[in-house]
mmCIF entry with sequence, helices, sheets and N, C-alpha, C, O atoms, coordinates in Angstrom:
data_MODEL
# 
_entry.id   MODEL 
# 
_entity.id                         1 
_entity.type                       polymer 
_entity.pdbx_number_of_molecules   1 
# 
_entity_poly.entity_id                      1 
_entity_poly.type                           'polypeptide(L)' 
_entity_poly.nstd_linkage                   no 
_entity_poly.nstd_monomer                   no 
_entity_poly.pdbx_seq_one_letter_code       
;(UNK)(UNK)(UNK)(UNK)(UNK)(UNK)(UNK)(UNK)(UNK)(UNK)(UNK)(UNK)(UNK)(UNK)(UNK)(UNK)
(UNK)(UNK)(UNK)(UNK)(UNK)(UNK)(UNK)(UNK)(UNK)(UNK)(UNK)(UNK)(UNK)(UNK)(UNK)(UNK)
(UNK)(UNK)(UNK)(UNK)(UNK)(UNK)(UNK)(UNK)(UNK)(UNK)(UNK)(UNK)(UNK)(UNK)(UNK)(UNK)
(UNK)(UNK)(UNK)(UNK)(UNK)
;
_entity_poly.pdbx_seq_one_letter_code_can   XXXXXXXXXXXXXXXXXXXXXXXXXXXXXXXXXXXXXXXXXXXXXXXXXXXXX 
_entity_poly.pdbx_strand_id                 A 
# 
loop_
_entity_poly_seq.entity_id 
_entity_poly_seq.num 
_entity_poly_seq.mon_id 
_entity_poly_seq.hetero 
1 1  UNK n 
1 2  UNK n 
1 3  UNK n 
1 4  UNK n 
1 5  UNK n 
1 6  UNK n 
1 7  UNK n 
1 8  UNK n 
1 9  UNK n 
1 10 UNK n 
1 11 UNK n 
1 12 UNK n 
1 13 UNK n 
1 14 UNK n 
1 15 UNK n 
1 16 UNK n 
1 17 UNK n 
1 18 UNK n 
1 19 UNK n 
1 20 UNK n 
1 21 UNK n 
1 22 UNK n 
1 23 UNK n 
1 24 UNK n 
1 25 UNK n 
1 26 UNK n 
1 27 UNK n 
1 28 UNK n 
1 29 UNK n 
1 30 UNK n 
1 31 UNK n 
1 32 UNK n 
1 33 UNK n 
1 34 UNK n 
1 35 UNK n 
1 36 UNK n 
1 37 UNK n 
1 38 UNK n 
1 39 UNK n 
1 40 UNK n 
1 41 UNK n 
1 42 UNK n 
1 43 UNK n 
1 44 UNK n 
1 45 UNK n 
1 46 UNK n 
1 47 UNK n 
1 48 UNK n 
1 49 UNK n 
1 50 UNK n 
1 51 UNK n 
1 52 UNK n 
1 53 UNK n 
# 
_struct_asym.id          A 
_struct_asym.entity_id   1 
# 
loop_
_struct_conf.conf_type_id 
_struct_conf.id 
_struct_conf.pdbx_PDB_helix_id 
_struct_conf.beg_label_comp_id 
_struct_conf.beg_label_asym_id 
_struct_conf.beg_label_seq_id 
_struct_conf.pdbx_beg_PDB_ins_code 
_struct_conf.end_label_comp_id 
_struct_conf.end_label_asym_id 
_struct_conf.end_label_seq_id 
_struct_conf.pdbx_end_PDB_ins_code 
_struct_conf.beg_auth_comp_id 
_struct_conf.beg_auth_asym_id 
_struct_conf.beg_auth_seq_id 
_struct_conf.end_auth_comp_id 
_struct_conf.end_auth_asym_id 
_struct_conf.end_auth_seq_id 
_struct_conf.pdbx_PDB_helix_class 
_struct_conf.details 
_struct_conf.pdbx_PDB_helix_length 
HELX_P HELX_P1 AA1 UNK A 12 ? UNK A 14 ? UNK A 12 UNK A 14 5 ? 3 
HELX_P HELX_P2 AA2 UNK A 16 ? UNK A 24 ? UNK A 16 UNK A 24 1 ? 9 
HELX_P HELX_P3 AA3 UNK A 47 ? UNK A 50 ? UNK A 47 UNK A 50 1 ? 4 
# 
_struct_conf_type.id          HELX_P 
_struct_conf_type.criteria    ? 
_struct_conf_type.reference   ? 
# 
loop_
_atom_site.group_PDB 
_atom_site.id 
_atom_site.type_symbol 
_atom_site.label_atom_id 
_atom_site.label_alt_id 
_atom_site.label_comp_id 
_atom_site.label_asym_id 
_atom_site.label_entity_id 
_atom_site.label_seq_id 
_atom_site.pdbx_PDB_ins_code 
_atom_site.Cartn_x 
_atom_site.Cartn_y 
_atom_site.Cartn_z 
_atom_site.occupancy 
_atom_site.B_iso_or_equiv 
_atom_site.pdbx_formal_charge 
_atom_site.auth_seq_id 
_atom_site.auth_comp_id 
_atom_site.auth_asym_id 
_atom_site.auth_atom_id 
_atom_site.pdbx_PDB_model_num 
ATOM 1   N N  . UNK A 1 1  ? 30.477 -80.522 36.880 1.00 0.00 ? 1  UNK A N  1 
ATOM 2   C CA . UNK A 1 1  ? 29.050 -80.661 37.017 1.00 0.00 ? 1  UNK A CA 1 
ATOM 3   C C  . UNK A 1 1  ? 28.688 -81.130 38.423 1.00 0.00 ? 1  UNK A C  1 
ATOM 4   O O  . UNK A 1 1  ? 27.819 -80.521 39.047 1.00 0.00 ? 1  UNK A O  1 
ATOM 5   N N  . UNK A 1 2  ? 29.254 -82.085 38.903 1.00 0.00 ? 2  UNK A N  1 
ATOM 6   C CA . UNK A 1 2  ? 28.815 -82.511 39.975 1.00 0.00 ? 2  UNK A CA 1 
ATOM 7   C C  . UNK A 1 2  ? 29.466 -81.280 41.874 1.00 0.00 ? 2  UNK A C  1 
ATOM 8   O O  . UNK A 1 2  ? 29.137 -81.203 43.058 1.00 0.00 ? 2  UNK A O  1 
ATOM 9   N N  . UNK A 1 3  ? 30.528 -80.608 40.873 1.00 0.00 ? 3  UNK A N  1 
ATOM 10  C CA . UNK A 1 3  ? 30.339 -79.506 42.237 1.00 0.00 ? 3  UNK A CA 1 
ATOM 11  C C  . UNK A 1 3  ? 29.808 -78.580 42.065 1.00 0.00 ? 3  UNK A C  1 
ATOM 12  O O  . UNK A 1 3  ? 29.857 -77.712 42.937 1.00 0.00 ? 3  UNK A O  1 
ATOM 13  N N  . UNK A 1 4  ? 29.041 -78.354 40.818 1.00 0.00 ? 4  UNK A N  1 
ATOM 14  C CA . UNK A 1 4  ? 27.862 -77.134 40.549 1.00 0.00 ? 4  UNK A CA 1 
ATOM 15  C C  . UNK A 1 4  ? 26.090 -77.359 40.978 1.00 0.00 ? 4  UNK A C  1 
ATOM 16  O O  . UNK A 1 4  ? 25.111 -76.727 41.377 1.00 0.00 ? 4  UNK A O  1 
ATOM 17  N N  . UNK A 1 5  ? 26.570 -78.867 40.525 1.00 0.00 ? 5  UNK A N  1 
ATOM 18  C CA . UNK A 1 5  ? 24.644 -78.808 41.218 1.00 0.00 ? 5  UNK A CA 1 
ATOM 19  C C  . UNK A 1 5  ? 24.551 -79.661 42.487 1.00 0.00 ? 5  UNK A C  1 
ATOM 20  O O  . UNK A 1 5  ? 23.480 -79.806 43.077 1.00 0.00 ? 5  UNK A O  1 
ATOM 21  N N  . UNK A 1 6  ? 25.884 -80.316 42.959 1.00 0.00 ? 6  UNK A N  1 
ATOM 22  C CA . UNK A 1 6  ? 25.764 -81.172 44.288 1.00 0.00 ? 6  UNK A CA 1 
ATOM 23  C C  . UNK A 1 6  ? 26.651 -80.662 45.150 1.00 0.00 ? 6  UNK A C  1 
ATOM 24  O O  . UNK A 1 6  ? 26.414 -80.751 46.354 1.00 0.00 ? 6  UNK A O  1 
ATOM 25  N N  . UNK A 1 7  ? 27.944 -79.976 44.640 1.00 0.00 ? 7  UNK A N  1 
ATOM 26  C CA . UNK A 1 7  ? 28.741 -79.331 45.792 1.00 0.00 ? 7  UNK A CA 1 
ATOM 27  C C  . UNK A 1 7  ? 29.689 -80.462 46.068 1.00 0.00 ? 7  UNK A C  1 
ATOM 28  O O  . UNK A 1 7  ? 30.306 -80.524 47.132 1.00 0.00 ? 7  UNK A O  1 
ATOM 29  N N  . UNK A 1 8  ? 29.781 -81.158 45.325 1.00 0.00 ? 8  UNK A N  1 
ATOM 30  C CA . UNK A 1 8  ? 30.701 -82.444 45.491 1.00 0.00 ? 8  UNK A CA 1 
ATOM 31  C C  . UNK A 1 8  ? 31.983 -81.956 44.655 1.00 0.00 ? 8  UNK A C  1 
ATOM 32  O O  . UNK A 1 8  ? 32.002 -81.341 43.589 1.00 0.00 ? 8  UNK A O  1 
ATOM 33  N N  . UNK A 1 9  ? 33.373 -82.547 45.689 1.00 0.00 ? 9  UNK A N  1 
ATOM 34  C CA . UNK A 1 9  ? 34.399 -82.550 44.741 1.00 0.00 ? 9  UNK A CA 1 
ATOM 35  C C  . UNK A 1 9  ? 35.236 -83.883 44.680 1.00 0.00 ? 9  UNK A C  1 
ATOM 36  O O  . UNK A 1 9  ? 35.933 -84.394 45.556 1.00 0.00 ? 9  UNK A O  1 
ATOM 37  N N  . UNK A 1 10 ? 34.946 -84.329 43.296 1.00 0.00 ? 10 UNK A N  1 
ATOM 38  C CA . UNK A 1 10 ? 35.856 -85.764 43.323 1.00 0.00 ? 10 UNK A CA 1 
ATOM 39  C C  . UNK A 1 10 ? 36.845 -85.667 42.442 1.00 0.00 ? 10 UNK A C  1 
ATOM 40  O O  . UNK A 1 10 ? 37.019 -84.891 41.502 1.00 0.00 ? 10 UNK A O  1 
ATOM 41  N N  . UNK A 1 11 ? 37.549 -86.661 42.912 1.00 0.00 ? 11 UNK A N  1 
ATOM 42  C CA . UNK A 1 11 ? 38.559 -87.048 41.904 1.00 0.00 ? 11 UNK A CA 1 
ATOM 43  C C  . UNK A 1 11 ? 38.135 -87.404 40.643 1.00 0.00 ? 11 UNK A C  1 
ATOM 44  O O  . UNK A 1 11 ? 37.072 -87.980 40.409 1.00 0.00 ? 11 UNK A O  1 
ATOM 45  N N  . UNK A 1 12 ? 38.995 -87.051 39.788 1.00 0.00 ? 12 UNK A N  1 
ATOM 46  C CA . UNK A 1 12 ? 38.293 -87.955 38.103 1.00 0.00 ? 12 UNK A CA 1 
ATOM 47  C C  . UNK A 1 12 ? 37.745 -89.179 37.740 1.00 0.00 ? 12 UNK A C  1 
ATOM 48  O O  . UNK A 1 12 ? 36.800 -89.325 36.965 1.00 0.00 ? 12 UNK A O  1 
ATOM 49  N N  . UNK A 1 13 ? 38.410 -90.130 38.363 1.00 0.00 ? 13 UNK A N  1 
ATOM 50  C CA . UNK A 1 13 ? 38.082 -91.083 38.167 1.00 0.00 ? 13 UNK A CA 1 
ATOM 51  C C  . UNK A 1 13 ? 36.973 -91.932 38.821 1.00 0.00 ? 13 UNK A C  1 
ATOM 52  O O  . UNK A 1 13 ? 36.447 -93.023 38.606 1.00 0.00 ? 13 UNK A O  1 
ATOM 53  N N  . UNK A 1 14 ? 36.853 -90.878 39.767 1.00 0.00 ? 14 UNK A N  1 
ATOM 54  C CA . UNK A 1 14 ? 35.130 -91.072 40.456 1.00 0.00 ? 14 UNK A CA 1 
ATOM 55  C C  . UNK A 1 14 ? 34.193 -90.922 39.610 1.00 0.00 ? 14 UNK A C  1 
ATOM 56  O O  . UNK A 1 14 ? 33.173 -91.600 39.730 1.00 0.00 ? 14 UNK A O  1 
ATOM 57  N N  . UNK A 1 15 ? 34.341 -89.953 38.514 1.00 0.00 ? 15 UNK A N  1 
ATOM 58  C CA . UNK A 1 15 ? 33.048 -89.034 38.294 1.00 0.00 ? 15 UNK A CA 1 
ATOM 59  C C  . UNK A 1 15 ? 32.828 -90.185 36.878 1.00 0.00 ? 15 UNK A C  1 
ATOM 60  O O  . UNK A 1 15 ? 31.895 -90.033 36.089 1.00 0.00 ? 15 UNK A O  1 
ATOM 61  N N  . UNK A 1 16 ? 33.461 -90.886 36.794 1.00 0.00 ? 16 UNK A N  1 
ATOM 62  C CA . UNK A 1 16 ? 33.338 -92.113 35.359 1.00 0.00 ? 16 UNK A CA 1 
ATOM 63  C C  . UNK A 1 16 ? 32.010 -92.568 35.202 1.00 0.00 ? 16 UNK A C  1 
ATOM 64  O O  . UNK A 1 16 ? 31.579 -92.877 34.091 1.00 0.00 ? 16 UNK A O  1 
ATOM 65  N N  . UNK A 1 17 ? 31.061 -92.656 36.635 1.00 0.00 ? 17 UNK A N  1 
ATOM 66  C CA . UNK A 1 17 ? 30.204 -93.398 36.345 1.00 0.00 ? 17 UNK A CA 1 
ATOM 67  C C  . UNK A 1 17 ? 28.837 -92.919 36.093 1.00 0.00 ? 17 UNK A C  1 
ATOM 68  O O  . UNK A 1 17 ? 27.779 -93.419 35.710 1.00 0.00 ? 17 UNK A O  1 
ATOM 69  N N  . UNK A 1 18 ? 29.312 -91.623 36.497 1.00 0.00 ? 18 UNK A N  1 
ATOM 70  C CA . UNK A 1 18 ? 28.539 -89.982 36.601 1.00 0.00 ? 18 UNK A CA 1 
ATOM 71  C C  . UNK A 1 18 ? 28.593 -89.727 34.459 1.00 0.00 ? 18 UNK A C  1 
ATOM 72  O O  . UNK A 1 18 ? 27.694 -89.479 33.654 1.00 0.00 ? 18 UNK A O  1 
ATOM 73  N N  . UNK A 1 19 ? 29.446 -89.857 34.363 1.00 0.00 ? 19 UNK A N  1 
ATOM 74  C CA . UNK A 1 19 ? 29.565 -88.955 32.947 1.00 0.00 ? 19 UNK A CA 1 
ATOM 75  C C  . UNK A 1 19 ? 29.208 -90.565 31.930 1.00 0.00 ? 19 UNK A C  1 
ATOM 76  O O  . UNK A 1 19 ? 28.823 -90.217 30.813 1.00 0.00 ? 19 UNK A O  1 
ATOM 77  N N  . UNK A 1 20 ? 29.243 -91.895 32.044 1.00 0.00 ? 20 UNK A N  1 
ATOM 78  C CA . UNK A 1 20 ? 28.595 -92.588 31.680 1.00 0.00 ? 20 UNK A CA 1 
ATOM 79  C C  . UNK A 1 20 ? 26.969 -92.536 31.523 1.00 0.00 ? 20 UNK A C  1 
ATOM 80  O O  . UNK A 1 20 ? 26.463 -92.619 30.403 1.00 0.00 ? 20 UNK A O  1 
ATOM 81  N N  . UNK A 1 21 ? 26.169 -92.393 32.714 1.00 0.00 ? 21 UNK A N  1 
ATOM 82  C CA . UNK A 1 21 ? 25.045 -91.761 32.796 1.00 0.00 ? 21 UNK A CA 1 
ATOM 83  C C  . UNK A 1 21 ? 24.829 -90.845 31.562 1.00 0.00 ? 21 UNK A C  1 
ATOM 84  O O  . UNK A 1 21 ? 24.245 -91.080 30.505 1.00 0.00 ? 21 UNK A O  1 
ATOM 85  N N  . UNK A 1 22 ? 25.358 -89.922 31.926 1.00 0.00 ? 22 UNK A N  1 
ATOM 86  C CA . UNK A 1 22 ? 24.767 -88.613 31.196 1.00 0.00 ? 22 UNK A CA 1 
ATOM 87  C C  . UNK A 1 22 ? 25.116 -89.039 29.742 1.00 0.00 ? 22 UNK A C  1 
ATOM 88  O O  . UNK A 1 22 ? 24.131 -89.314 29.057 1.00 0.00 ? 22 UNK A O  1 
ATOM 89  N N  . UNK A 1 23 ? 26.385 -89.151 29.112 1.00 0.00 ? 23 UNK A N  1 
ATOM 90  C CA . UNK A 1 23 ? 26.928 -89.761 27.795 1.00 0.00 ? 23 UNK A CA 1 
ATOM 91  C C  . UNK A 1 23 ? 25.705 -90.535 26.817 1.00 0.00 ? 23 UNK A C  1 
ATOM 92  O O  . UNK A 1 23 ? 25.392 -90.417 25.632 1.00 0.00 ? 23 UNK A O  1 
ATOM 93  N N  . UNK A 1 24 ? 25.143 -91.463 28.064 1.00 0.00 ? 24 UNK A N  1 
ATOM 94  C CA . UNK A 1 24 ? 24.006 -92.789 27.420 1.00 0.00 ? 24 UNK A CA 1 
ATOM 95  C C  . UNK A 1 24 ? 22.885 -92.891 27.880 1.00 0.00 ? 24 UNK A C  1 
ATOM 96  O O  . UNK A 1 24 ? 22.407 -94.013 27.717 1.00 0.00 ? 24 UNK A O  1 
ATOM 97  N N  . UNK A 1 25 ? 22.170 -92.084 28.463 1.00 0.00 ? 25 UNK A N  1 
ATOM 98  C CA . UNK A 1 25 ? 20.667 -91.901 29.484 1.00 0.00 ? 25 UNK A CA 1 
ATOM 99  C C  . UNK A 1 25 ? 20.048 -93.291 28.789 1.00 0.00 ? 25 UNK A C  1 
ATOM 100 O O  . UNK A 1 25 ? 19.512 -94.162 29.475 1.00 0.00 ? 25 UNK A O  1 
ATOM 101 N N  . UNK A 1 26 ? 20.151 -93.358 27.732 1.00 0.00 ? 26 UNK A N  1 
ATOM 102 C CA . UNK A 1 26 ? 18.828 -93.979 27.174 1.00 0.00 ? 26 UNK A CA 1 
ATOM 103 C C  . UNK A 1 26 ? 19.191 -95.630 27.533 1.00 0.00 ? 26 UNK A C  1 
ATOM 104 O O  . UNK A 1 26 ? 18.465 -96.590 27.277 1.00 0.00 ? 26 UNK A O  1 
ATOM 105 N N  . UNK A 1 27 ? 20.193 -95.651 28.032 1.00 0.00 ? 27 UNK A N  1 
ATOM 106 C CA . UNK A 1 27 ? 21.207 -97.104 28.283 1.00 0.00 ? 27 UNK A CA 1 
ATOM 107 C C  . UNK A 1 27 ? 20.365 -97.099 29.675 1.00 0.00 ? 27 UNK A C  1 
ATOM 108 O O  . UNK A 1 27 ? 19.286 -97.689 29.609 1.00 0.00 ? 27 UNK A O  1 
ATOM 109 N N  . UNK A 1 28 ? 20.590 -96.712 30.504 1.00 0.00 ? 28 UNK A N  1 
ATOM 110 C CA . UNK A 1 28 ? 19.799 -96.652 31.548 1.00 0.00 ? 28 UNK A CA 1 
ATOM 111 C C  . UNK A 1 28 ? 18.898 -96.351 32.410 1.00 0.00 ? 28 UNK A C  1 
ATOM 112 O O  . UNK A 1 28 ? 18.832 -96.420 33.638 1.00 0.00 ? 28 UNK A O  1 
ATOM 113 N N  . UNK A 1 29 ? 17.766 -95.783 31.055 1.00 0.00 ? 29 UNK A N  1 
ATOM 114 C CA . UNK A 1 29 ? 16.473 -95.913 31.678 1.00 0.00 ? 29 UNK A CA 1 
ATOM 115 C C  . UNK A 1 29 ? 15.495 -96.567 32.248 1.00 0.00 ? 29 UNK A C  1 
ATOM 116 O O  . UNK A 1 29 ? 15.193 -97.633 31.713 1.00 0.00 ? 29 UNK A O  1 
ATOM 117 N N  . UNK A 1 30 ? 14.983 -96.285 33.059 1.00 0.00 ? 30 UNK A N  1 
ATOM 118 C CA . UNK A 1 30 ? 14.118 -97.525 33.604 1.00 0.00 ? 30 UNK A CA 1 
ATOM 119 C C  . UNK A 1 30 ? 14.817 -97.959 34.953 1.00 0.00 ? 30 UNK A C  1 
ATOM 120 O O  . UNK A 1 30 ? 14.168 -98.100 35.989 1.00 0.00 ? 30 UNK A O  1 
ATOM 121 N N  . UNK A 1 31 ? 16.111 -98.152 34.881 1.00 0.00 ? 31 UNK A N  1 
ATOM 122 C CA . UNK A 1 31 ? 17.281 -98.633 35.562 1.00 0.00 ? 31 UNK A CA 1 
ATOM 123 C C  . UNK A 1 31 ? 17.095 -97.975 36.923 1.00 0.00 ? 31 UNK A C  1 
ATOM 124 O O  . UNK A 1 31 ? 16.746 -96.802 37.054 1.00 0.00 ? 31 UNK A O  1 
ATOM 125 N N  . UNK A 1 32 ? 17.434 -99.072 38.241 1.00 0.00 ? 32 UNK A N  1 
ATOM 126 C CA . UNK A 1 32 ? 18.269 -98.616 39.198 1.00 0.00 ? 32 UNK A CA 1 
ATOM 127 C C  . UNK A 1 32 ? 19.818 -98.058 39.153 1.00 0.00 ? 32 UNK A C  1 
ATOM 128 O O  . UNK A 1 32 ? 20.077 -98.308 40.330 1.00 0.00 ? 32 UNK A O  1 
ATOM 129 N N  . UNK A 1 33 ? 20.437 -97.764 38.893 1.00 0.00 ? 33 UNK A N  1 
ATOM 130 C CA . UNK A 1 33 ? 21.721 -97.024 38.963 1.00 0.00 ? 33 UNK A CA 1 
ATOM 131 C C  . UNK A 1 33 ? 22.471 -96.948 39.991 1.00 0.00 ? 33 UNK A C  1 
ATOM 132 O O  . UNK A 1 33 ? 22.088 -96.105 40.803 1.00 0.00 ? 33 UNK A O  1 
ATOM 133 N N  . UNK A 1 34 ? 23.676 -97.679 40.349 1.00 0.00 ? 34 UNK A N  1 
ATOM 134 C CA . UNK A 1 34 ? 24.123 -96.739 41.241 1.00 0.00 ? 34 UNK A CA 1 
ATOM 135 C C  . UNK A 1 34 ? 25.804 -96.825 40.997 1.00 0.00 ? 34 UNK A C  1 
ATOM 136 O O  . UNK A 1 34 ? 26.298 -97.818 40.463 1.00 0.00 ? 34 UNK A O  1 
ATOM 137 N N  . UNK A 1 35 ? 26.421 -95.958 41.337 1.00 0.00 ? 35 UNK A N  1 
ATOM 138 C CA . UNK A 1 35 ? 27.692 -95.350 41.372 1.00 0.00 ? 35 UNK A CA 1 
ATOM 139 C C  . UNK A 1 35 ? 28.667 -94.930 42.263 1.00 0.00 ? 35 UNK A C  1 
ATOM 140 O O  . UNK A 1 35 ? 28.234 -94.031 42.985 1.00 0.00 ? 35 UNK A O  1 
ATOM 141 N N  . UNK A 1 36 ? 29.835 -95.239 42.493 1.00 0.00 ? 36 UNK A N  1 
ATOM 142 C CA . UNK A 1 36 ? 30.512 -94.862 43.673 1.00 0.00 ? 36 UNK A CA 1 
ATOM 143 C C  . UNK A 1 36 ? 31.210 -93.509 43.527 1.00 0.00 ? 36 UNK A C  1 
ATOM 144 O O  . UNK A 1 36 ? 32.085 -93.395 42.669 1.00 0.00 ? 36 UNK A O  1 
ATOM 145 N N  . UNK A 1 37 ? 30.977 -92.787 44.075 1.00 0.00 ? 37 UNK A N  1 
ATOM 146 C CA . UNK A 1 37 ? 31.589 -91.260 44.147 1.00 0.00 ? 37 UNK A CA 1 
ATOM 147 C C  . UNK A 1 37 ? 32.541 -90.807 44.913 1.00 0.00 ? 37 UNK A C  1 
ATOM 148 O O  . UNK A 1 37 ? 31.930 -90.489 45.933 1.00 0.00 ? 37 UNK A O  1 
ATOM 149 N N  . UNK A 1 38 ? 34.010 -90.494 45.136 1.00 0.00 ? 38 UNK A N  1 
ATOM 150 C CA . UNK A 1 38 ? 34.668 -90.699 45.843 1.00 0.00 ? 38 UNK A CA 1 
ATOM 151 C C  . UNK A 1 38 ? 35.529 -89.297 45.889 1.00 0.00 ? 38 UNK A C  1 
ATOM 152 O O  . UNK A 1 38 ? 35.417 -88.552 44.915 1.00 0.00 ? 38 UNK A O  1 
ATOM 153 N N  . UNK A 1 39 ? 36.425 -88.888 47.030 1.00 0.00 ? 39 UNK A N  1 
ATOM 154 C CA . UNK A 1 39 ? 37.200 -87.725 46.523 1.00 0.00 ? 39 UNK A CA 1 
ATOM 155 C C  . UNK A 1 39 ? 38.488 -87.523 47.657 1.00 0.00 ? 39 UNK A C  1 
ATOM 156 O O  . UNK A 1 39 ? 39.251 -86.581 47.871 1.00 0.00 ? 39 UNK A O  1 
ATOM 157 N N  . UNK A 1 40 ? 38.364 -88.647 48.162 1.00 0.00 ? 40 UNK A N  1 
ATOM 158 C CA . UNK A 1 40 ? 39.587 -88.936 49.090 1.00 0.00 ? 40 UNK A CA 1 
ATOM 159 C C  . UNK A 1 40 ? 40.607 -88.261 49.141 1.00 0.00 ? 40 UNK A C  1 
ATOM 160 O O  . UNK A 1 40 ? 41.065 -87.425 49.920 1.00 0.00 ? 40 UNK A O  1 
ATOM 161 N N  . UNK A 1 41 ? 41.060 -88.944 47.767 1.00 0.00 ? 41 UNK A N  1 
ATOM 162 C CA . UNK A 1 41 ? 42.525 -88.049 47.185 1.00 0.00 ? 41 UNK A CA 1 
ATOM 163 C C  . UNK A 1 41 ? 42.637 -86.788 46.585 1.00 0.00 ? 41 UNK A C  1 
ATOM 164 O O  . UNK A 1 41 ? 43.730 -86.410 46.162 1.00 0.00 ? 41 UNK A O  1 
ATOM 165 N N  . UNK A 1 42 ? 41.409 -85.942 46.480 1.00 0.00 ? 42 UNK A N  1 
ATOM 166 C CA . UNK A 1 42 ? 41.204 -84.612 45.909 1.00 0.00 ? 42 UNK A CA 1 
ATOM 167 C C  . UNK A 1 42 ? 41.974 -84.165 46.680 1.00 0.00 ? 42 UNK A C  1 
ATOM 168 O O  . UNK A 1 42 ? 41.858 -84.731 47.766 1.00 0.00 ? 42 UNK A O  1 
ATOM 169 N N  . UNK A 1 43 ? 42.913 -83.222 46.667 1.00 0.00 ? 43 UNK A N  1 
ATOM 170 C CA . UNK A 1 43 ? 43.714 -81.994 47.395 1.00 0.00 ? 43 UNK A CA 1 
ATOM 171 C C  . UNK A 1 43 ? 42.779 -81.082 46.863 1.00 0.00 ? 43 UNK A C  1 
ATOM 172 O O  . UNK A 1 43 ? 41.953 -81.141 45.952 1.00 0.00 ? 43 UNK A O  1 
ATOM 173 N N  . UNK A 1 44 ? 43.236 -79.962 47.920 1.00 0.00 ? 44 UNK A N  1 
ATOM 174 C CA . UNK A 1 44 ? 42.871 -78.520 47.677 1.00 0.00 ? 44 UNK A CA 1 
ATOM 175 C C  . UNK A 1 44 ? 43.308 -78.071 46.230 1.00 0.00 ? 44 UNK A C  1 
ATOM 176 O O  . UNK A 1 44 ? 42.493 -77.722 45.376 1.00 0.00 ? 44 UNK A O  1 
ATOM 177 N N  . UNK A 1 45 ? 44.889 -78.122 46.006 1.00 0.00 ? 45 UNK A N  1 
ATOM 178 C CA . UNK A 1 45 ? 45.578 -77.954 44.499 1.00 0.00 ? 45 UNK A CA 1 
ATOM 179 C C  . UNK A 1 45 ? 45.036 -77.981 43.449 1.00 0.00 ? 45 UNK A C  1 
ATOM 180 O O  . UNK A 1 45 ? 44.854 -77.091 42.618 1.00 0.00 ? 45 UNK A O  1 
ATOM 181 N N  . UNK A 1 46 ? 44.670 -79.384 43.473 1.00 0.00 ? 46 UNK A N  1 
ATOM 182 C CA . UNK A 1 46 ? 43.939 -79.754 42.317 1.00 0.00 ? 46 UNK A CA 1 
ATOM 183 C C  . UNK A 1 46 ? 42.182 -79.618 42.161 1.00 0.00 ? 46 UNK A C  1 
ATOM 184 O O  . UNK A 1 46 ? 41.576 -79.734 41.096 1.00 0.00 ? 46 UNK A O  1 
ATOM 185 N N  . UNK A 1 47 ? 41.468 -79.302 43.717 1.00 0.00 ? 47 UNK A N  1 
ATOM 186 C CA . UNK A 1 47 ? 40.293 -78.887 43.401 1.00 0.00 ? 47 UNK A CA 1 
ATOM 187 C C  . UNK A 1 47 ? 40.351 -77.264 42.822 1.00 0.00 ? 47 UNK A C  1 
ATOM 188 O O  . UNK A 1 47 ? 39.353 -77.001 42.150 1.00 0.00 ? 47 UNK A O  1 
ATOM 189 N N  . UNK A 1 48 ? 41.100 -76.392 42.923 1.00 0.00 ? 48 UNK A N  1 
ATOM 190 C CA . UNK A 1 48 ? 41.276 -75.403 42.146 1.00 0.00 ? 48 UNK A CA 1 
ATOM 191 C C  . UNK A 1 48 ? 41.811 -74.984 41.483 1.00 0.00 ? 48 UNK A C  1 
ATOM 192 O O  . UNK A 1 48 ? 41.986 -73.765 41.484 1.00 0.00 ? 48 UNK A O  1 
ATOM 193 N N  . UNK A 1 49 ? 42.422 -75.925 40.439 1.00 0.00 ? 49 UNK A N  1 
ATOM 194 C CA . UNK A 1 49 ? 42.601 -76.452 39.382 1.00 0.00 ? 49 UNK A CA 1 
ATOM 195 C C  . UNK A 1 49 ? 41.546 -76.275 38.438 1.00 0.00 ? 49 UNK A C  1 
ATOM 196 O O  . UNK A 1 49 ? 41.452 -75.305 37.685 1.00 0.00 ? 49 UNK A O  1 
ATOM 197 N N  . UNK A 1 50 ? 40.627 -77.393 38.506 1.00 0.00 ? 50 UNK A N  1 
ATOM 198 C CA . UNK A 1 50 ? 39.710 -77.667 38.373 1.00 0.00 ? 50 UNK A CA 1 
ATOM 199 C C  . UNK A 1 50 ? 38.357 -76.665 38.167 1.00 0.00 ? 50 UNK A C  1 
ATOM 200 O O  . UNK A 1 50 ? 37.442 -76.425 37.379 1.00 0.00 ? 50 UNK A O  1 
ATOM 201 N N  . UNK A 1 51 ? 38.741 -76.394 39.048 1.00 0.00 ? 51 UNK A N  1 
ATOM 202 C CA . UNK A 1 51 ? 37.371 -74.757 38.989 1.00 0.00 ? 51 UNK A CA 1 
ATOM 203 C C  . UNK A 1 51 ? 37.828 -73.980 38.134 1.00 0.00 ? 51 UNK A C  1 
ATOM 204 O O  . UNK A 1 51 ? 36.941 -73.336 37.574 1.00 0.00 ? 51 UNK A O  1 
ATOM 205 N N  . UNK A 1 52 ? 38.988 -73.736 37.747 1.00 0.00 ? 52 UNK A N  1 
ATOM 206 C CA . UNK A 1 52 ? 39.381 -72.536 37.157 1.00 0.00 ? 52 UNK A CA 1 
ATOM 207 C C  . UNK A 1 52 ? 39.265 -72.857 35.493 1.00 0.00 ? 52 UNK A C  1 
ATOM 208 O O  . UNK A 1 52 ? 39.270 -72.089 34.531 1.00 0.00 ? 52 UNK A O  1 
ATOM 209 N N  . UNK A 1 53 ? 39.185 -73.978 35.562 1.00 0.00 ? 53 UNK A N  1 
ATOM 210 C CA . UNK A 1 53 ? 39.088 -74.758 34.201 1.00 0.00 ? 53 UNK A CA 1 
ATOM 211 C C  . UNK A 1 53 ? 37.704 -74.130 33.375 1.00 0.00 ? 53 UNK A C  1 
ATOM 212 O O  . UNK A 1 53 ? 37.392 -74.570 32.268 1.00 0.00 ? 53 UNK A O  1 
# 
């Protein structure tokens, strides 16, 4: 999701705070939000991996 509508590629364990969000909206409405998004350790390998999924 997040390299389809942002073009972002992270690692998994980035996207935790991303798929929390979406999982519970109603948990954090109203809410400032924020989340660290990261993709340091993404290789190429495993970003197309990933896509192909």
């Amino acid at each position: 999701m997040l390299w389809e509508h942002a073009g972002l590629a992270v690692e998994p364990s980035a996207a935790l705070g991303v798929a929390a969000m979406l999982e519970g909206p109603g948990r954090f409405a109203g809410r400032h939000v924020v989340t660290i998004i990261c993709g340091s350790d993404t290789g190429m390998d495993a970003h197309q991996r990933c896509l192909r999924r």
